[in-house]
N, C-alpha and C positions, 0 to 999 in steps of 0.2 A: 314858182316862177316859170313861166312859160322858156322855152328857147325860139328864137325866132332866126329863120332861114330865110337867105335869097337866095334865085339861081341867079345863073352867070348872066339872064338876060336882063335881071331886075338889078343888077349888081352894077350891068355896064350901063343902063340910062340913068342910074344912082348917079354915076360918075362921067357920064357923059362921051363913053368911051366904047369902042370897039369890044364887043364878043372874043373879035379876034385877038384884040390885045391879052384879054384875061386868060385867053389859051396860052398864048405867046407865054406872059408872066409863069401861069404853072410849070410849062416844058421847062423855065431856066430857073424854077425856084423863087421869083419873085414875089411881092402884093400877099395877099392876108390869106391868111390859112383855110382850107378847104376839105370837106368831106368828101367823098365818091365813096357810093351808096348803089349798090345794083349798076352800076355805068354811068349812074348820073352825078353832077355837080354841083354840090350846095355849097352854100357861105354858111355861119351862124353870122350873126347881127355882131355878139360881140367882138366876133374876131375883125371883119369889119371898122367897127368902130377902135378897136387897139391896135388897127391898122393905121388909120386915118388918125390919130393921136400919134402914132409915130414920126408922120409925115411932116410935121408944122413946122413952118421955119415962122424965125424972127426977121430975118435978113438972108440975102442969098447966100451968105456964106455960112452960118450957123446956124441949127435947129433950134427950135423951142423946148426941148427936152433939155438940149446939151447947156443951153444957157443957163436953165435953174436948175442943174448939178446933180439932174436924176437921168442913170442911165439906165440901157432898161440891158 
């Protein structure tokens, strides 16, 4: 199985977002786990996506995790 990487520039048009947010997010520990590799910044895919699984609400007040009884 392959691993498959984004950097932070493929990562913010993924999500339609500022560069600068995904800096922002690393300096305070936020958003999906990250490699730095010789100075540079990769994503893997799956963290990524067990990122974006984490996020899902059913409604504004409760997530979709929290509601079918799996915490992670």
């Amino acid at each position: 199985m392959d691993v498959v990487h984004l950097n932070q520039k493929q990562l913010a048009a993924r999500w339609s977002i500022s560069e600068a947010t995904l800096e922002r997010w690393r300096s305070v520990g936020i958003g999906p786990k990250f490699l730095k590799l010789c100075g540079r910044v990769i994503y893997r895919q799956v963290d990524i996506e067990a990122y974006e699984e984490s996020c899902l609400q059913i409604s504004t007040s409760q997530s979709a995790v929290v509601a079918h009884g799996q915490t992670s």
